[in-house]
C-alpha positions, 0 to 999 in steps of 0.5 A: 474500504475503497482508496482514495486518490490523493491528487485530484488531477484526473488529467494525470496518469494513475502512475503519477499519484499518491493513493492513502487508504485507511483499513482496520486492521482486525477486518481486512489482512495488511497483505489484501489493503495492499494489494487492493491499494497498488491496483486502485493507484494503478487503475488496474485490477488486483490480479493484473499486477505483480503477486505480493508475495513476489516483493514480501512475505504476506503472512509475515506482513500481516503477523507484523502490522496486527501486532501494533496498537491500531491506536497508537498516536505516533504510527511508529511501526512501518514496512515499506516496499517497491511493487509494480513501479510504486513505493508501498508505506504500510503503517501500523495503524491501518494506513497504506500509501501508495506513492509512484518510484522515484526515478533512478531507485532499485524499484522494479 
C-alpha cells in the first residue's frame, strides 16, 4: 500500500497536504499504516520521525482498530492523535489521514 497525497500541488511543502491511505487491516498492524502514512506526508523516512509509541500505545492501537467491522458503512470508530506536527485520524475501516496541525493547537 503506498499513500497517496490528496493535494496535488507539488509546489507546496509535503508539511501543507492531506495524505489519506487505505489499508486492510487484517494484513498490515494500524500502528505500522501510521507510521508509514506520517513519513509519505512528510517526505521522510519511517525511522526519521518521531516513534509512535512516544504519542500512543501501539499495540492498543492495533488491538482497538482490529476489533471493527472493516465493513462497516458509516466508519463510526476513530482514534485521532497529533505526531510530528500532523494530526493523524485512523478509522476503523482501514483508512488513515494524515492532515497538517492547525496553528495554535497543543500538537508538537
Amino acid at each position: 500500500m503506498t499513500p497517496k497525497r490528496s493535494d496535488h500541488s507539488e509546489a507546496q511543502s509535503a508539511m501543507t497536504h492531506t495524505v489519506r491511505a487505505d489499508y486492510d487491516w487484517t494484513a498490515i498492524p494500524p500502528s505500522t499504516a501510521v507510521i508509514e502514512t506520517v513519513a509519505v506526508a512528510l517526505d521522510q523516512e519511517p525511522t526519521e520521525i518521531t516513534p509512535l509509541y512516544e504519542v500512543i500505545d501501539p499495540d492498543a492501537l492495533n488491538t482497538l482498530m482490529r476489533s471493527s467491522d472493516p465493513d462497516s458503512v458509516d466508519d463510526e470508530l476513530t482514534v485521532t492523535f497529533p505526531i510530528a506536527g500532523q494530526s493523524v485520524t485512523v478509522h476503523g475501516s482501514g483508512t488513515v489521514v494524515i492532515r497538517p496541525a492547525k496553528a495554535g493547537s497543543d500538537i508538537d
